[in-house]
CHARMM internal coordinates of N, CA and C (Angstrom, degrees):
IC EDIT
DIST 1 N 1 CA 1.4417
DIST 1 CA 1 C 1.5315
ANGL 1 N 1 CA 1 C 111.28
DIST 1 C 2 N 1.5575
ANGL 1 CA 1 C 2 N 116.85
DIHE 1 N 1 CA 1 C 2 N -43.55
DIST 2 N 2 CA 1.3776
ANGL 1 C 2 N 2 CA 105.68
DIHE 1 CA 1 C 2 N 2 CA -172.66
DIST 2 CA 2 C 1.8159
ANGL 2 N 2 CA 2 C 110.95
DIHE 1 C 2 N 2 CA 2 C -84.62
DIST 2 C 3 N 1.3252
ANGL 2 CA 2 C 3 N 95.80
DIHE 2 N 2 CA 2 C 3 N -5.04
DIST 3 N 3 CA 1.9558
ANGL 2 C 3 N 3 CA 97.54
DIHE 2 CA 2 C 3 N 3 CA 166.67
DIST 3 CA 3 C 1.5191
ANGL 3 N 3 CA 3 C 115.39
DIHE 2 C 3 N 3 CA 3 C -65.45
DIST 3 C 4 N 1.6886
ANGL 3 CA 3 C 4 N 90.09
DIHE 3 N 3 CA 3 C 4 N -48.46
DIST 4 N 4 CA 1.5422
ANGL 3 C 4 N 4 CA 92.16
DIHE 3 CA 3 C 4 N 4 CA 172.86
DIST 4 CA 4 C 1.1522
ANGL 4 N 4 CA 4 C 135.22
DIHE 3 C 4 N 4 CA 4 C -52.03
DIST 4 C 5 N 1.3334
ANGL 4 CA 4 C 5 N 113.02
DIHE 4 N 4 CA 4 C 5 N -45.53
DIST 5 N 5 CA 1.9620
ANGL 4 C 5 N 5 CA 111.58
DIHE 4 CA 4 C 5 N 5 CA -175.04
DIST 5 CA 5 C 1.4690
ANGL 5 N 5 CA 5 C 85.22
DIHE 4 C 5 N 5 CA 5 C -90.84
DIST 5 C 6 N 1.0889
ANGL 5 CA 5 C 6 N 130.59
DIHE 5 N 5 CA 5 C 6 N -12.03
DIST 6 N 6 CA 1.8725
ANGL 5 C 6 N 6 CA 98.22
DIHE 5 CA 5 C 6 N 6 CA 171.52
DIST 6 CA 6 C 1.4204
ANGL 6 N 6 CA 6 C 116.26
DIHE 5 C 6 N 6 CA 6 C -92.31
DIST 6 C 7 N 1.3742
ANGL 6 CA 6 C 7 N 106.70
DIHE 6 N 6 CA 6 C 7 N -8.98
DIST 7 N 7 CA 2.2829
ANGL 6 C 7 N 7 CA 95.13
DIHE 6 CA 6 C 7 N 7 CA 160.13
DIST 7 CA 7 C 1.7407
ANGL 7 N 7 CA 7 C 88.66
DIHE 6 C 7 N 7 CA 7 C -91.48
DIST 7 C 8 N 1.2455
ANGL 7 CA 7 C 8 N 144.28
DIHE 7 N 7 CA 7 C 8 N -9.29
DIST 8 N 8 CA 1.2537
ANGL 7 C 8 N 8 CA 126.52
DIHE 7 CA 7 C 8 N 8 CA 171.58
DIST 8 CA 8 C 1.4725
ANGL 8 N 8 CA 8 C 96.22
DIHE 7 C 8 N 8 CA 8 C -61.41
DIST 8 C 9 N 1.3007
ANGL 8 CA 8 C 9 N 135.68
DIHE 8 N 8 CA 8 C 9 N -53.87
DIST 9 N 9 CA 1.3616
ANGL 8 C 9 N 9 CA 127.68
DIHE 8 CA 8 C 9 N 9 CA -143.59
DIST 9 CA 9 C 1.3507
ANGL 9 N 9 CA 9 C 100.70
DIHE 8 C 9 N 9 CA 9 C -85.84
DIST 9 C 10 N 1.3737
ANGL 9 CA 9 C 10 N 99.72
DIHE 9 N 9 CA 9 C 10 N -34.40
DIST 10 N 10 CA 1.9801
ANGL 9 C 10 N 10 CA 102.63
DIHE 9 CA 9 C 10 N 10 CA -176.95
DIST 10 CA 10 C 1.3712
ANGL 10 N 10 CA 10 C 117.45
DIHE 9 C 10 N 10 CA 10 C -67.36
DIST 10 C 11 N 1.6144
ANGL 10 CA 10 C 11 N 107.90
DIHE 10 N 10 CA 10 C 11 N -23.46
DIST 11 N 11 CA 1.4765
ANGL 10 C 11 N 11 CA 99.25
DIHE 10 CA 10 C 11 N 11 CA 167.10
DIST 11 CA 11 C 1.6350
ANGL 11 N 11 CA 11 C 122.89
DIHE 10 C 11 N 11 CA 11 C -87.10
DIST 11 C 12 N 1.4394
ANGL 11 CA 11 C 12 N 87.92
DIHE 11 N 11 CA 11 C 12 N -35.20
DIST 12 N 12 CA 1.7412
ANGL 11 C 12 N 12 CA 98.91
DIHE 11 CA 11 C 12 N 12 CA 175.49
DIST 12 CA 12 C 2.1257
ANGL 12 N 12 CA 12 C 104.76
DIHE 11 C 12 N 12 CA 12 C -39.92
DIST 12 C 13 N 1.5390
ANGL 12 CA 12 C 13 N 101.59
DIHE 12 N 12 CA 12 C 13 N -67.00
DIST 13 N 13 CA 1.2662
ANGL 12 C 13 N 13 CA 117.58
DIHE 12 CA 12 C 13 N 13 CA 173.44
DIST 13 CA 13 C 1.6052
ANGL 13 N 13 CA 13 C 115.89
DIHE 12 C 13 N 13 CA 13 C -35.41
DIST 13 C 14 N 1.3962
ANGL 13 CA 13 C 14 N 117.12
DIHE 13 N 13 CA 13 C 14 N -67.02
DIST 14 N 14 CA 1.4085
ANGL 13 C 14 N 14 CA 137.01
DIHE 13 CA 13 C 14 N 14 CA 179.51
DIST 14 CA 14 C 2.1544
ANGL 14 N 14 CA 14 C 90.79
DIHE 13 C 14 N 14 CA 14 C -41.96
DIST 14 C 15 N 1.3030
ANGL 14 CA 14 C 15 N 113.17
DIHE 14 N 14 CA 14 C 15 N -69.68
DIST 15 N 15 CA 1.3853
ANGL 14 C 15 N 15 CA 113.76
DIHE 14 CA 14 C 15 N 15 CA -162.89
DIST 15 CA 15 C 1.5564
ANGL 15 N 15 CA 15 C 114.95
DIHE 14 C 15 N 15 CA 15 C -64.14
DIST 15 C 16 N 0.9792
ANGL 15 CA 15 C 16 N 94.08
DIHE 15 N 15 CA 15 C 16 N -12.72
DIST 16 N 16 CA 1.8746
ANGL 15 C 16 N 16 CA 103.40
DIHE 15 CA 15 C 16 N 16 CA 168.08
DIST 16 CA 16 C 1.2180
ANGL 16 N 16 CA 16 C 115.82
DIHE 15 C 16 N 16 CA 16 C -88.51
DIST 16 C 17 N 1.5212
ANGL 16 CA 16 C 17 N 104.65
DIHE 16 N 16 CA 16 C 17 N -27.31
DIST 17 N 17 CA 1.6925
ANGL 16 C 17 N 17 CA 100.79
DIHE 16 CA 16 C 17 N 17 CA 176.63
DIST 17 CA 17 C 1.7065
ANGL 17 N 17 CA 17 C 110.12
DIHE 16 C 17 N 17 CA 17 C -77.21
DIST 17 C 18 N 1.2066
ANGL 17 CA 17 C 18 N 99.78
DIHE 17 N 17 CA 17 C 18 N -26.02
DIST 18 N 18 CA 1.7656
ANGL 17 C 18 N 18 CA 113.74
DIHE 17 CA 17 C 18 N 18 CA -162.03
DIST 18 CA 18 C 2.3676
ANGL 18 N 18 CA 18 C 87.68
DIHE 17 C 18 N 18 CA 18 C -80.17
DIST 18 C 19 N 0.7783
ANGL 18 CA 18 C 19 N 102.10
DIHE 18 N 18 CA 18 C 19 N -20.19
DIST 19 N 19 CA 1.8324
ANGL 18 C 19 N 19 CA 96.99
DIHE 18 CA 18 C 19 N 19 CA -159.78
DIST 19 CA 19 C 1.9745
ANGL 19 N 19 CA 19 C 77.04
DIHE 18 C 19 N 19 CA 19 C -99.64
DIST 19 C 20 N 1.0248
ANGL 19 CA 19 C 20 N 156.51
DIHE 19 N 19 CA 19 C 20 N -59.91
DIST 20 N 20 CA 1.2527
ANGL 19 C 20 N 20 CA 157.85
DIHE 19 CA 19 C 20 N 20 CA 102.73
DIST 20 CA 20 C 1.2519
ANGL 20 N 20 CA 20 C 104.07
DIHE 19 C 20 N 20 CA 20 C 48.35
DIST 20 C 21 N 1.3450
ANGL 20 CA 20 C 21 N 123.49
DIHE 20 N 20 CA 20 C 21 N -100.59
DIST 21 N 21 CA 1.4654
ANGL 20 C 21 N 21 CA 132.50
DIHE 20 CA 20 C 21 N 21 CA 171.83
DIST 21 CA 21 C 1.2746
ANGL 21 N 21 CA 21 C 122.21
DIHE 20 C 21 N 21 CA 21 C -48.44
DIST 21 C 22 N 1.5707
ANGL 21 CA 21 C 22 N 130.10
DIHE 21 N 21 CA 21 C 22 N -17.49
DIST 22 N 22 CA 1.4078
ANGL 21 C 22 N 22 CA 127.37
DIHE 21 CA 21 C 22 N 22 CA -151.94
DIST 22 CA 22 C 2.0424
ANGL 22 N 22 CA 22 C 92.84
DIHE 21 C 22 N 22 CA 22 C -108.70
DIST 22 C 23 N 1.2977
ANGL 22 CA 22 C 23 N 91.37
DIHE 22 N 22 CA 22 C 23 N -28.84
DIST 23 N 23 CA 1.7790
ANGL 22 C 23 N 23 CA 93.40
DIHE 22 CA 22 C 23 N 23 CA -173.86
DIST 23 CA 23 C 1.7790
ANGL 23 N 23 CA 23 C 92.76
DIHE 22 C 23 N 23 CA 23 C -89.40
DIST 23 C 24 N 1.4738
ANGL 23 CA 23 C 24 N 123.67
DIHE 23 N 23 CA 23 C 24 N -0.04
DIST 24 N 24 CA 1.5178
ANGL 23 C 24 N 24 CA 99.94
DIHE 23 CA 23 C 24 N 24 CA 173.97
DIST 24 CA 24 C 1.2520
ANGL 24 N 24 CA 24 C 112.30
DIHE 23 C 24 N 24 CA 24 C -97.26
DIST 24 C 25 N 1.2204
ANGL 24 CA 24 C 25 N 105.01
DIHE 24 N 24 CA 24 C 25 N -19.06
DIST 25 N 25 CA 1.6645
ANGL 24 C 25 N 25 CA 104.01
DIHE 24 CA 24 C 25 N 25 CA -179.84
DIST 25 CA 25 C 1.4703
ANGL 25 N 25 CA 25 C 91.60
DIHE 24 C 25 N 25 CA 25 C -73.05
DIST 25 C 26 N 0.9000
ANGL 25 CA 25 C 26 N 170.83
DIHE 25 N 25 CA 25 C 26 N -106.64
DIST 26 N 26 CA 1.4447
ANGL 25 C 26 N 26 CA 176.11
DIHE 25 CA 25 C 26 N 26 CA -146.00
DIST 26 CA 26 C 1.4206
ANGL 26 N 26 CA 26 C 96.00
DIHE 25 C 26 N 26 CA 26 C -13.01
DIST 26 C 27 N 1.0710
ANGL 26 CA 26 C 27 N 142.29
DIHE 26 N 26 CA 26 C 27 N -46.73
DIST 27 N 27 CA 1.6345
ANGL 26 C 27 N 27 CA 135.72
DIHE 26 CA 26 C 27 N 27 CA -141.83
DIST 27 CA 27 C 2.0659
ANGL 27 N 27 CA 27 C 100.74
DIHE 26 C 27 N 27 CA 27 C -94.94
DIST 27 C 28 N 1.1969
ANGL 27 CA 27 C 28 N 77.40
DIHE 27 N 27 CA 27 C 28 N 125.90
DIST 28 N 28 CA 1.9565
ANGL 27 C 28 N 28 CA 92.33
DIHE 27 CA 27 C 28 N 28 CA 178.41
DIST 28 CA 28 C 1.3374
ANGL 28 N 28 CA 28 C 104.64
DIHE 27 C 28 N 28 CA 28 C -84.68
DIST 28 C 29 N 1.5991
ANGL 28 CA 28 C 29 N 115.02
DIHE 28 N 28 CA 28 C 29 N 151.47
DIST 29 N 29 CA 1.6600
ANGL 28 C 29 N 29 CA 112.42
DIHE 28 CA 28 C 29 N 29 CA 161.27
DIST 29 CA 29 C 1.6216
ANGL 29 N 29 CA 29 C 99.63
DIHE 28 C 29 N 29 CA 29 C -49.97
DIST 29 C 30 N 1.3870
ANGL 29 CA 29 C 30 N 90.68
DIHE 29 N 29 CA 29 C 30 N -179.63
DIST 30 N 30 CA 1.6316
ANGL 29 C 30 N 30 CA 123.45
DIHE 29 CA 29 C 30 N 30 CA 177.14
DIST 30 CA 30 C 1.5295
ANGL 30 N 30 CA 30 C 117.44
DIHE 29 C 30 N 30 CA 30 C -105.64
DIST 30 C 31 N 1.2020
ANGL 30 CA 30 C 31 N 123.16
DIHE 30 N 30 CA 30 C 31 N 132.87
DIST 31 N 31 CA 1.4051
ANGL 30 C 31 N 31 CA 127.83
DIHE 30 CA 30 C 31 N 31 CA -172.99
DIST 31 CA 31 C 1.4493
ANGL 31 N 31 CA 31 C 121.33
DIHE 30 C 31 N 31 CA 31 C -81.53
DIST 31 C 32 N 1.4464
ANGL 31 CA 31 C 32 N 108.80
DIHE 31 N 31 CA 31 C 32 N 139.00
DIST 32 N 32 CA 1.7119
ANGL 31 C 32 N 32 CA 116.82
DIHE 31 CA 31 C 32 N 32 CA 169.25
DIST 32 CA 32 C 1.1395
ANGL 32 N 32 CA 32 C 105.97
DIHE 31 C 32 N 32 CA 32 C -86.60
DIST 32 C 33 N 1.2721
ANGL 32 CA 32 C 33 N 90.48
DIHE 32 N 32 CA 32 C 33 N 146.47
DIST 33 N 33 CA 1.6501
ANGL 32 C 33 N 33 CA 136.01
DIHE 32 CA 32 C 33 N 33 CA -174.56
DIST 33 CA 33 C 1.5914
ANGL 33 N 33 CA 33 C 111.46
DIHE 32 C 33 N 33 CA 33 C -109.99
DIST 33 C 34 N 1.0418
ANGL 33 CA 33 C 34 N 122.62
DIHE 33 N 33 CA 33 C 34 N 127.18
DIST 34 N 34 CA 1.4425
ANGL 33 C 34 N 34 CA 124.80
DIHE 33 CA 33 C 34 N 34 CA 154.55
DIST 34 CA 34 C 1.5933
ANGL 34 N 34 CA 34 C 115.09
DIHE 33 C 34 N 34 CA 34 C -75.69
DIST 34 C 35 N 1.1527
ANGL 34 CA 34 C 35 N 113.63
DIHE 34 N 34 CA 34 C 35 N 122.33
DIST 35 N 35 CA 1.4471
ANGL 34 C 35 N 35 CA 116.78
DIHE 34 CA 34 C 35 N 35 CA 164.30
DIST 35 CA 35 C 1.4248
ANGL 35 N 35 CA 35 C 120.27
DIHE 34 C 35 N 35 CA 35 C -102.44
DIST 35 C 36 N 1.0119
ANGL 35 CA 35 C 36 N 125.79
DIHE 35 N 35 CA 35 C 36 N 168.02
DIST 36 N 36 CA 1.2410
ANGL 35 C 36 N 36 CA 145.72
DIHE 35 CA 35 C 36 N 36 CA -171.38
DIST 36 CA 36 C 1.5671
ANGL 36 N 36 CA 36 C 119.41
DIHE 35 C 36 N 36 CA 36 C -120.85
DIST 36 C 37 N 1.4849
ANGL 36 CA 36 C 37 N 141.69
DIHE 36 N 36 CA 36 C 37 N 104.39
DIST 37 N 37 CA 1.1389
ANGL 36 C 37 N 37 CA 156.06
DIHE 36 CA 36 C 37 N 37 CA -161.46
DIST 37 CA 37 C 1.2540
ANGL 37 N 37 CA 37 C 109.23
DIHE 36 C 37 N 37 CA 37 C -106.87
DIST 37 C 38 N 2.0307
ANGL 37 CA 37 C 38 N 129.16
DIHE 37 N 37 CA 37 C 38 N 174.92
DIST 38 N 38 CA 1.5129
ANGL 37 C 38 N 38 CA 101.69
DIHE 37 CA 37 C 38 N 38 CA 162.01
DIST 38 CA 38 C 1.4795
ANGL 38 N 38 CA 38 C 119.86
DIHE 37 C 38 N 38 CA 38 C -79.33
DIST 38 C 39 N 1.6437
ANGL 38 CA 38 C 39 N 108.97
DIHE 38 N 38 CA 38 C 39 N -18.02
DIST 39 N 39 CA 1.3379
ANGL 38 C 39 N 39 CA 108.64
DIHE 38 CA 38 C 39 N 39 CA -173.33
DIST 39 CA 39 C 1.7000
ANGL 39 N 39 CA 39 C 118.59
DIHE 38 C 39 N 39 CA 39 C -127.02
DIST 39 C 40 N 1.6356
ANGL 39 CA 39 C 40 N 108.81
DIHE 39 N 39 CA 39 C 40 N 24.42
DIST 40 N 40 CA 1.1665
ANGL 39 C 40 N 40 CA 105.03
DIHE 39 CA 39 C 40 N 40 CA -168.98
DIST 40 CA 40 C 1.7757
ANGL 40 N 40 CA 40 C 101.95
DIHE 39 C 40 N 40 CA 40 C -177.95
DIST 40 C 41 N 1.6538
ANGL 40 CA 40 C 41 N 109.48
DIHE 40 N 40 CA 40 C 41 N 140.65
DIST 41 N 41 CA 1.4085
ANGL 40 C 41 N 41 CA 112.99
DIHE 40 CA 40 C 41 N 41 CA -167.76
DIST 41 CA 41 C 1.9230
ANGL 41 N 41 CA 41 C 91.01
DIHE 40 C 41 N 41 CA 41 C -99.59
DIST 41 C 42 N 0.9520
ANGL 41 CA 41 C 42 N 106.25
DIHE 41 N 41 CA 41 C 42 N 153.78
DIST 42 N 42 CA 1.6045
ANGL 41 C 42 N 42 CA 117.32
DIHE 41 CA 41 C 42 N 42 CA 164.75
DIST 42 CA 42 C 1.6539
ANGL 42 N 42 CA 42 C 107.79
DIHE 41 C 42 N 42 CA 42 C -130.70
DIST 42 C 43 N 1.3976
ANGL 42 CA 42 C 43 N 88.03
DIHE 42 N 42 CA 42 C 43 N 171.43
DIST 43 N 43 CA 1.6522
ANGL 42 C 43 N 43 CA 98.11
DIHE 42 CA 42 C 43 N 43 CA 170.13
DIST 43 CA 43 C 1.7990
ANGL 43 N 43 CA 43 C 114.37
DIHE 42 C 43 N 43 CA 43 C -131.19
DIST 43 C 44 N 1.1795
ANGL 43 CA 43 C 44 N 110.20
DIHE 43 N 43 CA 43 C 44 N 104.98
DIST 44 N 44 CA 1.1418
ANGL 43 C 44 N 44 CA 108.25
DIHE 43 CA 43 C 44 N 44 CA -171.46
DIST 44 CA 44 C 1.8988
ANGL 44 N 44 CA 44 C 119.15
DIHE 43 C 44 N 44 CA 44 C -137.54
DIST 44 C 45 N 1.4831
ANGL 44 CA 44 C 45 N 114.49
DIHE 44 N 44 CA 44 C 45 N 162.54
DIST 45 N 45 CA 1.4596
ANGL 44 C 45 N 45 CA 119.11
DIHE 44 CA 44 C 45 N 45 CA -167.15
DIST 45 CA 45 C 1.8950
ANGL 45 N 45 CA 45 C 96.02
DIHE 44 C 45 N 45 CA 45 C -85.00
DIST 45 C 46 N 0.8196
ANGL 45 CA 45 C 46 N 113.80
DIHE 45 N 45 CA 45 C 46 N -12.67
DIST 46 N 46 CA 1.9790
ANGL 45 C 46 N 46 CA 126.44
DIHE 45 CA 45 C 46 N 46 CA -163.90
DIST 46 CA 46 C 1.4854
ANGL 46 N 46 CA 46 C 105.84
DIHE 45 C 46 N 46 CA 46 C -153.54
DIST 46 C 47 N 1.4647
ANGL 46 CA 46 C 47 N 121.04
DIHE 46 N 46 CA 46 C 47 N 151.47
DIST 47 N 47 CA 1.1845
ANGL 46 C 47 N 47 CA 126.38
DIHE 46 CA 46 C 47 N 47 CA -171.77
DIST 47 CA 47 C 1.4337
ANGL 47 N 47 CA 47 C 104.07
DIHE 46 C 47 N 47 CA 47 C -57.53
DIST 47 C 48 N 1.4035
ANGL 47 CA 47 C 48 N 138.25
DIHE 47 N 47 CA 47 C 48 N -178.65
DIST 48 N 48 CA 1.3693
ANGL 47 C 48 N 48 CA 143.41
DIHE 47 CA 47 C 48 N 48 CA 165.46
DIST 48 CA 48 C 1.5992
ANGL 48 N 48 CA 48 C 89.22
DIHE 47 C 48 N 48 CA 48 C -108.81
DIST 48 C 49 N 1.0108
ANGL 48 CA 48 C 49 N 160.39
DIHE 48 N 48 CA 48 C 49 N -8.52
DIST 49 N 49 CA 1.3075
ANGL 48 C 49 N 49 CA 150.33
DIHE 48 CA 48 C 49 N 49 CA 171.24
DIST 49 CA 49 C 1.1763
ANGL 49 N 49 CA 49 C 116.96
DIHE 48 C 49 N 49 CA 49 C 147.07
DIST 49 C 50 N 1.6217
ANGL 49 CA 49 C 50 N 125.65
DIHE 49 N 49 CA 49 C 50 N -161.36
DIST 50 N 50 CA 0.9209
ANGL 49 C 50 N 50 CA 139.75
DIHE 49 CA 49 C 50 N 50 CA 169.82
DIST 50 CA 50 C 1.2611
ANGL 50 N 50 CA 50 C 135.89
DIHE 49 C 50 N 50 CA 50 C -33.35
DIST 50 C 51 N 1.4967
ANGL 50 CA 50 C 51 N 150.33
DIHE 50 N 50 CA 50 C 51 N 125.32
DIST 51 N 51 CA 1.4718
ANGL 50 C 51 N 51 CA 112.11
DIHE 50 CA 50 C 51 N 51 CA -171.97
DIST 51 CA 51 C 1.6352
ANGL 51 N 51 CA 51 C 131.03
DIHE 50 C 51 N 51 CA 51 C 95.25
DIST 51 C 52 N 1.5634
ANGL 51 CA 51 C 52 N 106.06
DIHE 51 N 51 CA 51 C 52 N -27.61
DIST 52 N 52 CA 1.4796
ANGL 51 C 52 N 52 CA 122.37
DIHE 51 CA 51 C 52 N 52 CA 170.21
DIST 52 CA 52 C 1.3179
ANGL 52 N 52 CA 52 C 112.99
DIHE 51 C 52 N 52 CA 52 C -101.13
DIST 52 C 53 N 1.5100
ANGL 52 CA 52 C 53 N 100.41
DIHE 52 N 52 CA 52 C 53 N 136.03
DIST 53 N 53 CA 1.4361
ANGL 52 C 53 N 53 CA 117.63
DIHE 52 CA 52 C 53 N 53 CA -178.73
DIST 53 CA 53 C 1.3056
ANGL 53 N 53 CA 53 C 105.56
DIHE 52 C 53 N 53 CA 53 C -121.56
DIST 53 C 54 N 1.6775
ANGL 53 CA 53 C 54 N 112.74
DIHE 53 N 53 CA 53 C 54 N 146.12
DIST 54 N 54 CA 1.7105
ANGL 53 C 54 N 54 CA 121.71
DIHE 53 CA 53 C 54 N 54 CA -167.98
DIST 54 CA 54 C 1.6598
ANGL 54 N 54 CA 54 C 93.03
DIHE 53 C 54 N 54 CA 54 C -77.24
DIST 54 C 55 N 1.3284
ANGL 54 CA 54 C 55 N 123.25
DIHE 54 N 54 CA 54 C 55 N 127.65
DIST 55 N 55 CA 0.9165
ANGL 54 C 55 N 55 CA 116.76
DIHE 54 CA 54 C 55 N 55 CA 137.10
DIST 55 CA 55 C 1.5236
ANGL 55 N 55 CA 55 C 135.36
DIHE 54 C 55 N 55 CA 55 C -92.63
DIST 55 C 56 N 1.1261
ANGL 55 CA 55 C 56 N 133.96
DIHE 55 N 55 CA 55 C 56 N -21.60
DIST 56 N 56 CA 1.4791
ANGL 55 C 56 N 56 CA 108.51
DIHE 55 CA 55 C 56 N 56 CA 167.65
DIST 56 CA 56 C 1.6946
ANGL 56 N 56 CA 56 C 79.50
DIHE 55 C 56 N 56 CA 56 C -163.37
DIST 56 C 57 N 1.4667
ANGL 56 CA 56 C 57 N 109.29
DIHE 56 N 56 CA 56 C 57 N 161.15
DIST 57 N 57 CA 1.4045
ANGL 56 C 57 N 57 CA 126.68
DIHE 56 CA 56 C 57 N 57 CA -172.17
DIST 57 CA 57 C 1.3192
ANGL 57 N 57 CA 57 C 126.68
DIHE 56 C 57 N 57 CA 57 C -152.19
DIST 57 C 58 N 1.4579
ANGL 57 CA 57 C 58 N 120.43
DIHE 57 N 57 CA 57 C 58 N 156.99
DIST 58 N 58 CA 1.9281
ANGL 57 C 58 N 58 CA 122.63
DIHE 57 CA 57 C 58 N 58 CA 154.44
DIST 58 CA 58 C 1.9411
ANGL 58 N 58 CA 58 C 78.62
DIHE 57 C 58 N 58 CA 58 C 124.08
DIST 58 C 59 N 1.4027
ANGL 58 CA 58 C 59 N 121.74
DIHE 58 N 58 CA 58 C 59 N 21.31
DIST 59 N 59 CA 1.8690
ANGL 58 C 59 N 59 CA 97.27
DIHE 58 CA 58 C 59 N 59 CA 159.35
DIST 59 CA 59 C 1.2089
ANGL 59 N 59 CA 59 C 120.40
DIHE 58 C 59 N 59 CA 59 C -85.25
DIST 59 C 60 N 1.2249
ANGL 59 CA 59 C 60 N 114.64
DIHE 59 N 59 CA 59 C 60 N 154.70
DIST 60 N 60 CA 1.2860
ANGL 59 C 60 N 60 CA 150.59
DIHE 59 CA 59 C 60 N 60 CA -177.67
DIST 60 CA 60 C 1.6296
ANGL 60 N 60 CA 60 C 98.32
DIHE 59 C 60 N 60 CA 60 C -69.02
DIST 60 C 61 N 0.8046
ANGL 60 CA 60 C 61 N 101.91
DIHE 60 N 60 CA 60 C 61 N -69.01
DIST 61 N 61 CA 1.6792
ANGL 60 C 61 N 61 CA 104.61
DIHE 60 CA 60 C 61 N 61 CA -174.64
DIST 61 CA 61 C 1.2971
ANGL 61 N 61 CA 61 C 137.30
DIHE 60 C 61 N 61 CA 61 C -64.03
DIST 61 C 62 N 1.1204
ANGL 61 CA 61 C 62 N 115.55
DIHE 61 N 61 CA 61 C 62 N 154.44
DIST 62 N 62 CA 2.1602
ANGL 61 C 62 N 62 CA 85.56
DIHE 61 CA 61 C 62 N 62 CA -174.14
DIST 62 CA 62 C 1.5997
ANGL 62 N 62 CA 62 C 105.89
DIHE 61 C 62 N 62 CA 62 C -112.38
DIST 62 C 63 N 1.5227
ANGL 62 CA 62 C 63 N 115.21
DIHE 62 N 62 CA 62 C 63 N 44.49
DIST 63 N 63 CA 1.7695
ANGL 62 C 63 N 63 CA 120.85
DIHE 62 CA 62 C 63 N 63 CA 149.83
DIST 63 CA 63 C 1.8126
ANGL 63 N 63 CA 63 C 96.83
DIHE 62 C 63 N 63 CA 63 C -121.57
DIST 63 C 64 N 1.0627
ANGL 63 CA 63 C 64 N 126.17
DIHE 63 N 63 CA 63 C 64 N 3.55
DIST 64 N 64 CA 1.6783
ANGL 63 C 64 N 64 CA 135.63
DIHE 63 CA 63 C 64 N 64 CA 167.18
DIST 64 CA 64 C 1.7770
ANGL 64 N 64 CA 64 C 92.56
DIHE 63 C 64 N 64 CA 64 C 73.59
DIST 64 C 65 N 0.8469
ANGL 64 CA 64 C 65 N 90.82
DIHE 64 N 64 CA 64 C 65 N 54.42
DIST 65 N 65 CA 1.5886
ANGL 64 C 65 N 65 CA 89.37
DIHE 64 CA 64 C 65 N 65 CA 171.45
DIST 65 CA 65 C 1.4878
ANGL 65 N 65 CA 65 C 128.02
DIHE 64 C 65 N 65 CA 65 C -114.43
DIST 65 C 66 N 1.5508
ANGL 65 CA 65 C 66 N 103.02
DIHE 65 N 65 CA 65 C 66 N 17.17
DIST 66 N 66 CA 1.4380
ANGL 65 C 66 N 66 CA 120.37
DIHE 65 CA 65 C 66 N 66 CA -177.71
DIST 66 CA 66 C 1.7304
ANGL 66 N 66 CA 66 C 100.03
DIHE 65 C 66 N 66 CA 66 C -154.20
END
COOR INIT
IC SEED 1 N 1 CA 1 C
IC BUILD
C-alpha cells in the first residue's frame, strides 16, 4: 500500500513538473515602449512614472528601434 501512493505521488509530482516546464517555454519577452516625458523620450518595458505617456510601442529591442 505505501509503494502505491508513493509512485502515485511521484507521478502526480513528475506531471506537474512536465505541465510546469511545457507552459514556460511558451512565454515571450515583453515589449518596449517609447514614452514620452516633458523634457525627454525613453525606451522602456513599463512606464518610468508619473507624467509619461506611451508614445508608440511592440519593439523588440530595448533602444525601440525595431
Amino acid at each position: 500500500m505505501r509503494l502505491r501512493t508513493a509512485l502515485l505521488g511521484s507521478r502526480a509530482a513528475l506531471l506537474f513538473m512536465i505541465a510546469t516546464c511545457s507552459t514556460l517555454s511558451l512565454a515571450a519577452p515583453a515589449p518596449y515602449y517609447l514614452w514620452q516625458g516633458k523634457h525627454k523620450t525613453v525606451c522602456a518595458q513599463t512606464s518610468p512614472g508619473k507624467g509619461w505617456t506611451k508614445v508608440s510601442g511592440g519593439f523588440v529591442k530595448s533602444d525601440c528601434s525595431i
